[in-house]
C-alpha positions as CSV (number, residue, x, y, z in Angstrom):
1,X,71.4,-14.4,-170.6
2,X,71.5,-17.2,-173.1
3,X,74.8,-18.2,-174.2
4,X,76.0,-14.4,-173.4
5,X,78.1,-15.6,-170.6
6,X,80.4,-13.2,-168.5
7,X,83.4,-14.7,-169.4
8,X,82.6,-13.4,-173.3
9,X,83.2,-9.9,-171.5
10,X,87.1,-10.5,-171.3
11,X,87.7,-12.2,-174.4
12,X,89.4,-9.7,-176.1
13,X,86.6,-9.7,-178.8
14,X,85.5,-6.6,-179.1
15,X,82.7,-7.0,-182.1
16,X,79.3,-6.0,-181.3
17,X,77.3,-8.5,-182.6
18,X,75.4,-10.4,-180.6
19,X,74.8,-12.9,-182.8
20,X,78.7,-13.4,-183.4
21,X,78.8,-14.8,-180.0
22,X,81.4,-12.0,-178.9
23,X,78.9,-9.9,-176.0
24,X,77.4,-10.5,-172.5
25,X,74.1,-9.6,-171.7
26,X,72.3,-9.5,-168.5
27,X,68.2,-9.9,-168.7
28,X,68.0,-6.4,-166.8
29,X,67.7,-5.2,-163.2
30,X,70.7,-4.4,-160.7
31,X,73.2,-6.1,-162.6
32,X,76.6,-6.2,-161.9
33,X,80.4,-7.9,-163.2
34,X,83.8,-7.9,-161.8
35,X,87.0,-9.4,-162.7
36,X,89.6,-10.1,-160.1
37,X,93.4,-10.4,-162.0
38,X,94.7,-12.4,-159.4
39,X,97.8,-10.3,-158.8
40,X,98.5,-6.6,-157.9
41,X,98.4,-5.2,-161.2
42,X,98.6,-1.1,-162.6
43,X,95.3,-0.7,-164.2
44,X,96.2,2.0,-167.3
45,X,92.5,2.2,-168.8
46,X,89.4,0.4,-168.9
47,X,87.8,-0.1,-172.1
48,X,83.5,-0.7,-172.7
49,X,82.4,-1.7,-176.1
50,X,78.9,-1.6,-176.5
51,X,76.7,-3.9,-178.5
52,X,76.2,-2.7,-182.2
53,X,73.8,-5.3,-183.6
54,X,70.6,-3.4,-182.8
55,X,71.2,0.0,-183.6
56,X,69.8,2.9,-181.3
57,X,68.0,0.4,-179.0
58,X,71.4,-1.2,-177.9
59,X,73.3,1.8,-177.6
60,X,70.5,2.9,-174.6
61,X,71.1,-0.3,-172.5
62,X,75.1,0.8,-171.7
63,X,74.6,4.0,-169.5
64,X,74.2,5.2,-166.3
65,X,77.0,2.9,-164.9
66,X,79.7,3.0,-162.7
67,X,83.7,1.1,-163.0
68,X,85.1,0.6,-159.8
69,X,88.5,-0.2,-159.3
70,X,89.5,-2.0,-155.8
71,X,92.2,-2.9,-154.3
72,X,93.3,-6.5,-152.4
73,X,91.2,-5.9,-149.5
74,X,88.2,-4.9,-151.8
75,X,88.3,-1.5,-151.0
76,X,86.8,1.2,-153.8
77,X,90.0,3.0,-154.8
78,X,89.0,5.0,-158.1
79,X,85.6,5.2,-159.2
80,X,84.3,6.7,-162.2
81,X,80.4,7.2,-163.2
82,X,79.4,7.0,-166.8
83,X,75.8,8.6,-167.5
84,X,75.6,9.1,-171.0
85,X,75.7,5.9,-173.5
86,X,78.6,4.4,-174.1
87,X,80.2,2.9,-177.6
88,X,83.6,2.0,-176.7
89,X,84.9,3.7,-173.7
């Protein structure tokens, strides 16, 4: 939405603030985002930080999600489900 492009999601930014120009946001609905790394790589952790800029409304639009890990052939292989709202991760 706006200038909150996906890319903004692997920057390596992790501030909150929207306004900093450091988040992604999606205008709602069945929204998803994947990153493909190009090369078989060991995947250690995943890390969510949610935005911070608008107190307790943010903090309710990060839950009840799912991070999928796949493998070359884009088959699901670890999947974890995240119902409760998430800070960082």
């Amino acid at each position: 939405a706006g200038n909150a492009v996906a890319l903004l999601a692997i920057d390596g930014n992790t501030n909150g603030n929207f306004h900093d120009g450091s988040v992604t946001h999606t205008l709602g609905g069945n929204n998803w985002w994947m990153v493909n790394l190009q090369v078989t790589s060991v995947i250690r952790d995943v890390k969510i930080y949610n935005r911070i800029d608008c107190g307790a409304v943010c903090m309710t639009w990060l839950n009840q999600f799912v991070v999928e890990v796949l493998d070359y052939d884009m088959h699901v292989v670890s999947s974890l489900t995240y119902n409760d709202t998430a800070g960082a991760i």
